[in-house]
N, CA and C atoms as an extended XYZ file, in Angstrom:
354
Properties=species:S:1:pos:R:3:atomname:S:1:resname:S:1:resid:I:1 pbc="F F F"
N        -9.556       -6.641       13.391 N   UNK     1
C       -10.418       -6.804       12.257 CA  UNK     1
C        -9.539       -7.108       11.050 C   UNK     1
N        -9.905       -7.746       10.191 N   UNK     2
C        -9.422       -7.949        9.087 CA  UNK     2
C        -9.629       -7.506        7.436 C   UNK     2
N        -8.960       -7.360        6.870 N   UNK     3
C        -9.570       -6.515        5.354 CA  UNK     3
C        -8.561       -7.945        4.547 C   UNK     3
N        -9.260       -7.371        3.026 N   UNK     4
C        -8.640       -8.616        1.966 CA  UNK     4
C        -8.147       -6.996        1.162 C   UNK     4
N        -6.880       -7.109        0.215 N   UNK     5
C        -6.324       -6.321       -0.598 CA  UNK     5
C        -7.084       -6.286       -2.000 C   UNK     5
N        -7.683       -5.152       -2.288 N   UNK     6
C        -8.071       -5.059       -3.550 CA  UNK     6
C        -7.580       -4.585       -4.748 C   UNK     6
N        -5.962       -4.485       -4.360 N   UNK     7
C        -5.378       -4.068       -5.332 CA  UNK     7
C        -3.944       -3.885       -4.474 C   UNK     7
N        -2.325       -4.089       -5.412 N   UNK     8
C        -1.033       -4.271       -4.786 CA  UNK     8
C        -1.253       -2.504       -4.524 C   UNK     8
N        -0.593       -2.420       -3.335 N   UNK     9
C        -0.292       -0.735       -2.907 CA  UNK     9
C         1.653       -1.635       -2.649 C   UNK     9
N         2.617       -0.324       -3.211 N   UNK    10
C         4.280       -0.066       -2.875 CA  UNK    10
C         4.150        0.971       -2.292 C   UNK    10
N         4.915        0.997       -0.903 N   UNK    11
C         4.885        2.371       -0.179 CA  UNK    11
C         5.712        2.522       -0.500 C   UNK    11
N         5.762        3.705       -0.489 N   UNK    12
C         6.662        4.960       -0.433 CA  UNK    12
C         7.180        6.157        0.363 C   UNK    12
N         6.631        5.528        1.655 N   UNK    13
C         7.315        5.991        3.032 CA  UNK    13
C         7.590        4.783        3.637 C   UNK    13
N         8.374        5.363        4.726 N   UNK    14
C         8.875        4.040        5.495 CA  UNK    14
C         7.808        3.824        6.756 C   UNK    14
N         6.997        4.434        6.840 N   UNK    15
C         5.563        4.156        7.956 CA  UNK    15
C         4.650        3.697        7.079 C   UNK    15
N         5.159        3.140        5.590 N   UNK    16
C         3.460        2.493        4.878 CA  UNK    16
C         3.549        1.447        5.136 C   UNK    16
N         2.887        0.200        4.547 N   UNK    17
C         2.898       -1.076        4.630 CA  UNK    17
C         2.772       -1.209        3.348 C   UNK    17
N         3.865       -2.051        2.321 N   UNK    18
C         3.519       -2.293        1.331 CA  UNK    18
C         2.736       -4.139        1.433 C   UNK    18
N         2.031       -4.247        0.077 N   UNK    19
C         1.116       -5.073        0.180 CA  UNK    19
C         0.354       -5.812       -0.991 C   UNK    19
N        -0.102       -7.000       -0.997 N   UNK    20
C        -0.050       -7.608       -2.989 CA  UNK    20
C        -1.759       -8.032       -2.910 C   UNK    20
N        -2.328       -7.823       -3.859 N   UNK    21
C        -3.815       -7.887       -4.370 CA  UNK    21
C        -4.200       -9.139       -3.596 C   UNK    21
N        -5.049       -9.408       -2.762 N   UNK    22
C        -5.262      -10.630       -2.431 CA  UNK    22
C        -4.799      -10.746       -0.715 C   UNK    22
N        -3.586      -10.014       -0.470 N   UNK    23
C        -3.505      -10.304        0.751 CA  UNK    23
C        -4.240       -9.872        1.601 C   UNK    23
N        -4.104      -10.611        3.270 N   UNK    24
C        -5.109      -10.518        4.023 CA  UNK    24
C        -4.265       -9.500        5.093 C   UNK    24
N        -4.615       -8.223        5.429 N   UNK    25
C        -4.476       -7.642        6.664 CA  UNK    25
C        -4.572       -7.238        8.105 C   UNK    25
N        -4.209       -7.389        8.777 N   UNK    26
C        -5.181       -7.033       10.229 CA  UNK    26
C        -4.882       -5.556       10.506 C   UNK    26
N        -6.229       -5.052       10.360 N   UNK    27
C        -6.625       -3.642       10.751 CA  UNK    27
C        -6.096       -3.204       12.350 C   UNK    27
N        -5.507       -2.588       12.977 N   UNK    28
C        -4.806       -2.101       13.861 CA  UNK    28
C        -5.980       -0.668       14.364 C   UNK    28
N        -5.896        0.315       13.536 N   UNK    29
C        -6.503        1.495       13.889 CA  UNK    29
C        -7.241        2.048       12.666 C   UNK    29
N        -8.346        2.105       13.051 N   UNK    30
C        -9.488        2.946       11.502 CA  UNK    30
C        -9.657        4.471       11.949 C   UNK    30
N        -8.969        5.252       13.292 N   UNK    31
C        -9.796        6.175       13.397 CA  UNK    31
C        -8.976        7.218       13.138 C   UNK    31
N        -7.530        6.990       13.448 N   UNK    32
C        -6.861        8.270       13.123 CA  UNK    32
C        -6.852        9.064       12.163 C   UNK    32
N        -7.096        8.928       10.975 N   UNK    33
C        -7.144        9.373        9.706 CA  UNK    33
C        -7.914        8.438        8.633 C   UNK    33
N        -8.813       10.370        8.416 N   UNK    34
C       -10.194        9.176        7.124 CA  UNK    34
C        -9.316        8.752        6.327 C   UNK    34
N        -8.052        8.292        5.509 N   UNK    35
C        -8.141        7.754        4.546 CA  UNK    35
C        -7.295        6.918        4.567 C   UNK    35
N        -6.142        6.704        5.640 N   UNK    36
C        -5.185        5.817        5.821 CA  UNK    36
C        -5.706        4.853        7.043 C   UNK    36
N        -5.159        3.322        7.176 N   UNK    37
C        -5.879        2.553        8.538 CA  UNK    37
C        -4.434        2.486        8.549 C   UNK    37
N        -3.833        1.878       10.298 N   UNK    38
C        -2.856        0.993       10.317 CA  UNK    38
C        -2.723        0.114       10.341 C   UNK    38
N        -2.087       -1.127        9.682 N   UNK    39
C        -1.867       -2.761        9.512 CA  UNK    39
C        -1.453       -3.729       10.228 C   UNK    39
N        -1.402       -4.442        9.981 N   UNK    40
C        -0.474       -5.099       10.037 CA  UNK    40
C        -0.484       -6.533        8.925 C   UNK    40
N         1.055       -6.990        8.411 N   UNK    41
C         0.971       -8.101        7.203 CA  UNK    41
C         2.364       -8.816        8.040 C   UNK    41
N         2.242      -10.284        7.994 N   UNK    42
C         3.538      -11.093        8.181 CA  UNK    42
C         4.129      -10.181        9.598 C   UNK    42
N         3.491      -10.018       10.609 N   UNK    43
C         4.325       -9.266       11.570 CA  UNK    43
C         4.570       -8.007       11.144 C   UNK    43
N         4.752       -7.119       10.399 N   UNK    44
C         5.058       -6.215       10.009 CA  UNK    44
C         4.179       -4.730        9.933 C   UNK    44
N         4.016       -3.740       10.401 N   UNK    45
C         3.018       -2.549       10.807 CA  UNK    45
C         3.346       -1.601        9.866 C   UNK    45
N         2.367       -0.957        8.950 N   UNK    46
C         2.584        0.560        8.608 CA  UNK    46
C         1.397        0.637        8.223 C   UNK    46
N         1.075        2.159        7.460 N   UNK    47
C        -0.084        2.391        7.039 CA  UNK    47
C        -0.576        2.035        5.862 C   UNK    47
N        -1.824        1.570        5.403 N   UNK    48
C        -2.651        1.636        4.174 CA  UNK    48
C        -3.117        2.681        3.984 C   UNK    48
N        -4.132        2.511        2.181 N   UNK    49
C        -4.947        3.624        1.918 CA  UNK    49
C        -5.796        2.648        2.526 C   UNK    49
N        -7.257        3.136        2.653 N   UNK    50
C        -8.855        2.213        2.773 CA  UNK    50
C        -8.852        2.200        1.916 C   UNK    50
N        -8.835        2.858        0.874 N   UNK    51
C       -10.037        2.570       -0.596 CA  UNK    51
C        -9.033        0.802       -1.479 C   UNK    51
N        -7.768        0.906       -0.588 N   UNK    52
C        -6.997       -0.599       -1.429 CA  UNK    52
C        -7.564       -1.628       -0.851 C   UNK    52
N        -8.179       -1.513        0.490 N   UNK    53
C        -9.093       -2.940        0.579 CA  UNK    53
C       -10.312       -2.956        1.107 C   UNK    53
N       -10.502       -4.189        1.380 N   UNK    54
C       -12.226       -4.290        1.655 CA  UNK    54
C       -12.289       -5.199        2.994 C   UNK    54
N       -12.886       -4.480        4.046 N   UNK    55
C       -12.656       -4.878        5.704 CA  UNK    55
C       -13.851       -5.998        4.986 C   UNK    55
N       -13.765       -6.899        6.142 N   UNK    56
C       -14.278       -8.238        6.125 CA  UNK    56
C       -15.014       -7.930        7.793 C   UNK    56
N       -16.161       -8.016        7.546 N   UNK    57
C       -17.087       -8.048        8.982 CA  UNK    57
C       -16.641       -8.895        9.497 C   UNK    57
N       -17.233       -8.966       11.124 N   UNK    58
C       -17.012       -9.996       11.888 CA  UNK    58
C       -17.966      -11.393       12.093 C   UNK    58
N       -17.523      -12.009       12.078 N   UNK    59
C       -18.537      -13.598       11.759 CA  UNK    59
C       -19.945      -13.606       12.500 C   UNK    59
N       -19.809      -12.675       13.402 N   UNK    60
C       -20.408      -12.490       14.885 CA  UNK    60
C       -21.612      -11.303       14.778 C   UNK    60
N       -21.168      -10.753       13.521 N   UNK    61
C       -22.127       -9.640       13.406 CA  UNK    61
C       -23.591      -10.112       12.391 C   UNK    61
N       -24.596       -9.316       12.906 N   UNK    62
C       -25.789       -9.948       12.092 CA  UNK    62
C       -26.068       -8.363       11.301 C   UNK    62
N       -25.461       -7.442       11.446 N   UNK    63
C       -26.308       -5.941       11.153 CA  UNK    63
C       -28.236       -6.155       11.420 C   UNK    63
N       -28.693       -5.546       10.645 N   UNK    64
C       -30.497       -5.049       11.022 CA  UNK    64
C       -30.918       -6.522       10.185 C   UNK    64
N       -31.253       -7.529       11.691 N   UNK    65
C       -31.883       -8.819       11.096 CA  UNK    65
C       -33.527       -8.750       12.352 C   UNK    65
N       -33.928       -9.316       11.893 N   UNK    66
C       -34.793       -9.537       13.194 CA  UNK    66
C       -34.591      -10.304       14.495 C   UNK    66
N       -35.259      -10.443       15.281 N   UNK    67
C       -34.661      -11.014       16.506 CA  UNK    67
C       -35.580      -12.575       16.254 C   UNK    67
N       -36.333      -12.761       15.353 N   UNK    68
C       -37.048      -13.739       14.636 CA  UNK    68
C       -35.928      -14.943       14.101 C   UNK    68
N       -35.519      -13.883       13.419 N   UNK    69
C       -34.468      -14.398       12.166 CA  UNK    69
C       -32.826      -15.161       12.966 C   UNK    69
N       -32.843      -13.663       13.765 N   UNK    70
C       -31.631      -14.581       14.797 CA  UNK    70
C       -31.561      -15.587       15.441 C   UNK    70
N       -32.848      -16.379       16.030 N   UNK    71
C       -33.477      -17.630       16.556 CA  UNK    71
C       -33.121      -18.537       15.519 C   UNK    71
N       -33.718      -18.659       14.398 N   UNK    72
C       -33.252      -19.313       13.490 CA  UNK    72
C       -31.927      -19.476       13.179 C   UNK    72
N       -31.403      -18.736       12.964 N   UNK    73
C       -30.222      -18.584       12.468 CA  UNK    73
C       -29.461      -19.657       13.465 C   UNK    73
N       -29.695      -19.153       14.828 N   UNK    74
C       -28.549      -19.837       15.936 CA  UNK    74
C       -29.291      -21.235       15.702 C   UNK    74
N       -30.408      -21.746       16.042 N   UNK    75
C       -31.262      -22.785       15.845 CA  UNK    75
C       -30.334      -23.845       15.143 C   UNK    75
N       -29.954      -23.240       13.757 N   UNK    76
C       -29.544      -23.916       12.533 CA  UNK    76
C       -27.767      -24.461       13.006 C   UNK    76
N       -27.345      -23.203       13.963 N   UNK    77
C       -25.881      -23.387       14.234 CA  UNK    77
C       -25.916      -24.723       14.956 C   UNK    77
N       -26.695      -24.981       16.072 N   UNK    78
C       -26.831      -26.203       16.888 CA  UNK    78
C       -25.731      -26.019       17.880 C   UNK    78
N       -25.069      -25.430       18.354 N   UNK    79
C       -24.385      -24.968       19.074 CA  UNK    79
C       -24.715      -24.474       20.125 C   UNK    79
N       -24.275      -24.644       21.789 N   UNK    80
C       -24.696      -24.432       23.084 CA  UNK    80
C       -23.631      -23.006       23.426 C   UNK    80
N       -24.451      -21.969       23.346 N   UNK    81
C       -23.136      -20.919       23.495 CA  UNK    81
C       -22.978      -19.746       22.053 C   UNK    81
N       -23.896      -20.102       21.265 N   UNK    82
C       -23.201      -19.856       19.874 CA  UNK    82
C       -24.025      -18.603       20.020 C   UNK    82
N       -23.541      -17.914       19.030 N   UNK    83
C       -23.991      -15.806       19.840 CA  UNK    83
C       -24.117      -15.179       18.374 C   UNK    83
N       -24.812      -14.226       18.452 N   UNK    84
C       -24.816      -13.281       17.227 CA  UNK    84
C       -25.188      -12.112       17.841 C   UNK    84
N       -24.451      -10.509       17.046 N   UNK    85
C       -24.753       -9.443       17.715 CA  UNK    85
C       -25.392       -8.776       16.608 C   UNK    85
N       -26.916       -8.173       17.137 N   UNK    86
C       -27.510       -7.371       15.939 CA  UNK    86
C       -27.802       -6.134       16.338 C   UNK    86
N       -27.966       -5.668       15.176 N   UNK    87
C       -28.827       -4.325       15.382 CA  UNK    87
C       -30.691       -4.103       16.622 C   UNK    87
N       -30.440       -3.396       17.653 N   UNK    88
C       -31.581       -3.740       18.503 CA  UNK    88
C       -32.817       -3.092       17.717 C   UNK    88
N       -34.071       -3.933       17.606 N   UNK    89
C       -35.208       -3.768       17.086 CA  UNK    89
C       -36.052       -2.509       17.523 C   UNK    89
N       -36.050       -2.636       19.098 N   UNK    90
C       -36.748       -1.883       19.702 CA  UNK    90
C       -35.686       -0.362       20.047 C   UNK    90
N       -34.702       -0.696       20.100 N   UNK    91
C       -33.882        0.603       20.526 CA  UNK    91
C       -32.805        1.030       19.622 C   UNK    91
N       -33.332        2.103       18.404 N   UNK    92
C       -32.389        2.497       17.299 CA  UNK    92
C       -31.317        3.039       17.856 C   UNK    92
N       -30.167        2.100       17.309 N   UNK    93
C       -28.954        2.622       17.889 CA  UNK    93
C       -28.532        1.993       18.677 C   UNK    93
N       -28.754        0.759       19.451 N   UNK    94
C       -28.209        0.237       20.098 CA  UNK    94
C       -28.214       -1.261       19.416 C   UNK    94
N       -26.989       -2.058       20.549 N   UNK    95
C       -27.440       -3.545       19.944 CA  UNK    95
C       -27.643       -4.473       20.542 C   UNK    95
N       -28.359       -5.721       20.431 N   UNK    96
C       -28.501       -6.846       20.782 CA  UNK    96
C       -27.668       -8.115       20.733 C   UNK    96
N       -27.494       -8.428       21.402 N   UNK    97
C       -26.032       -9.871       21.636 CA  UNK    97
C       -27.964      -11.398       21.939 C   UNK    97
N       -28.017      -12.195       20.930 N   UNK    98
C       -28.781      -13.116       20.789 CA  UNK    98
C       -27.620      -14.238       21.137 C   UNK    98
N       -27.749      -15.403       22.074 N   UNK    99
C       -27.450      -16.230       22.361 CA  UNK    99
C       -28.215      -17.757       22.274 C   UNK    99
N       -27.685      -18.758       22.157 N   UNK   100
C       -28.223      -19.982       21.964 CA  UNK   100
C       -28.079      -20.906       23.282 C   UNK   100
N       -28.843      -21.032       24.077 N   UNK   101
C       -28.502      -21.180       25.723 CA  UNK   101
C       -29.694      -22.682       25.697 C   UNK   101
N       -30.114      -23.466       24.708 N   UNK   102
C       -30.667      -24.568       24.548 CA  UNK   102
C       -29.088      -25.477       24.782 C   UNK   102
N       -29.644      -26.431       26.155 N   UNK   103
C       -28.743      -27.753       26.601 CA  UNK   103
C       -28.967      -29.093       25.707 C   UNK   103
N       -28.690      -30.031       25.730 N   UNK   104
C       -29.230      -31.335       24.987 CA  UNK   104
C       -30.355      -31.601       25.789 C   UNK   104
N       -30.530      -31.599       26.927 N   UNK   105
C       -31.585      -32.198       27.594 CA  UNK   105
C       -32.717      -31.108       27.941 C   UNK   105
N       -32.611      -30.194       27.019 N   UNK   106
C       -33.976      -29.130       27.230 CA  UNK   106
C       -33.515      -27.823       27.286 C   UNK   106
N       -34.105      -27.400       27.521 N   UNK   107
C       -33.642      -25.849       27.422 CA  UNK   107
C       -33.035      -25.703       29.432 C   UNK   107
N       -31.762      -24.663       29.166 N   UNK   108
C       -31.630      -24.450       30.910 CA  UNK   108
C       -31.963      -22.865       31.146 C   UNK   108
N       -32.153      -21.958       30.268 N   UNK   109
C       -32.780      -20.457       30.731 CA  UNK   109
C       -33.345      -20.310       29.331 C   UNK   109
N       -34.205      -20.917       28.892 N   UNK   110
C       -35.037      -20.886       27.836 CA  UNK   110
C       -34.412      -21.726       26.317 C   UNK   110
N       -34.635      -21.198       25.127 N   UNK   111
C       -34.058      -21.614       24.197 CA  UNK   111
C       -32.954      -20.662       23.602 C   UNK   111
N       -33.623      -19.208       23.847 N   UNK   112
C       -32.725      -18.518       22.961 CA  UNK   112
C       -32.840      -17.576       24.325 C   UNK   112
N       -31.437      -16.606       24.199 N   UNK   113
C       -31.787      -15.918       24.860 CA  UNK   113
C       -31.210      -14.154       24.280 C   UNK   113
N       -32.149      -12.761       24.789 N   UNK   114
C       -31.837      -11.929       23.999 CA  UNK   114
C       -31.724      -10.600       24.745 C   UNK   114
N       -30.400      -10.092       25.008 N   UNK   115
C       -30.559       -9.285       25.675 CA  UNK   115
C       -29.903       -7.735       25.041 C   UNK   115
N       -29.917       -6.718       25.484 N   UNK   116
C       -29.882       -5.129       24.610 CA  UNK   116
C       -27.908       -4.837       25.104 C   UNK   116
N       -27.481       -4.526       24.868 N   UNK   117
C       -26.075       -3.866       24.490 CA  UNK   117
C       -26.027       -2.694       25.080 C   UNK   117
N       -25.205       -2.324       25.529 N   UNK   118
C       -25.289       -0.377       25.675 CA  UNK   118
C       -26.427        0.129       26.906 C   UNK   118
C-alpha cells in the first residue's frame, strides 16, 4: 500500500525512516504498533509516525457503493476483466469483488458479474 508524506519527519533512531513532505511511501506493516507503520522510501526500510502521512486507497477499492453503481462504474471503464471490490450490500461485513465479464461480441457469462468475498 502506499501513503503520500504530509509533512518532512528526521529520524532519530536508526530503525526510523527519515522522509520529505510530498514523498511517496510503501507501507510494509500497519499492525504492529498503533502509531508507527513500517516503510519503505528509495529501497530503504524503517519506521514512520501515521499521523505524517496519508495512505492512499487502492484503485480497486469502491468502499459502501451499490452494486447498481458498480455496473456503471465498470460499464464506463470498457474494459474486459476490469474489477472493483465493495462493501457487500446484502452481507454487513463482508465484500463483494464486481467484475466486467462483457466480450466485444456479447456478453460470455452475462454483463457484469457479482460475487460475495469471505
Amino acid at each position: 500500500m502506499e501513503s503520500v508524506a504530509l509533512y518532512s519527519f528526521q529520524a532519530t533512531e536508526s530503525d526510523e525512516l527519515a522522509f520529505n513532505k510530498g514523498d511517496t511511501l510503501k507501507i510494509l506493516n500497519m499492525e504492529d504498533d498503533q502509531n508507527w507503520y513500517k516503510a519503505e522510501l528509495r529501497g530503504v526500510e524503517g519506521f514512520i509516525p501515521k499521523n505524517y502521512i496519508r495512505v492512499k486507497p487502492h484503485p480497486w477499492y469502491s468502499g459502501r457503493i451499490s452494486r447498481q453503481l458498480a455496473e456503471e462504474i465498470l460499464m464506463k471503464r470498457n474494459h474486459l476483466g476490469a474489477f472493483l471490490i465493495r462493501e457487500s450490500e446484502s452481507s454487513p461485513g463482508e465484500f463483494s469483488v464486481s467484475v466486467n465479464n462483457r466480450a466485444q461480441r456479447g456478453p460470455c457469462l452475462g454483463p457484469k458479474s457479482h460475487s460475495r468475498l469471505g
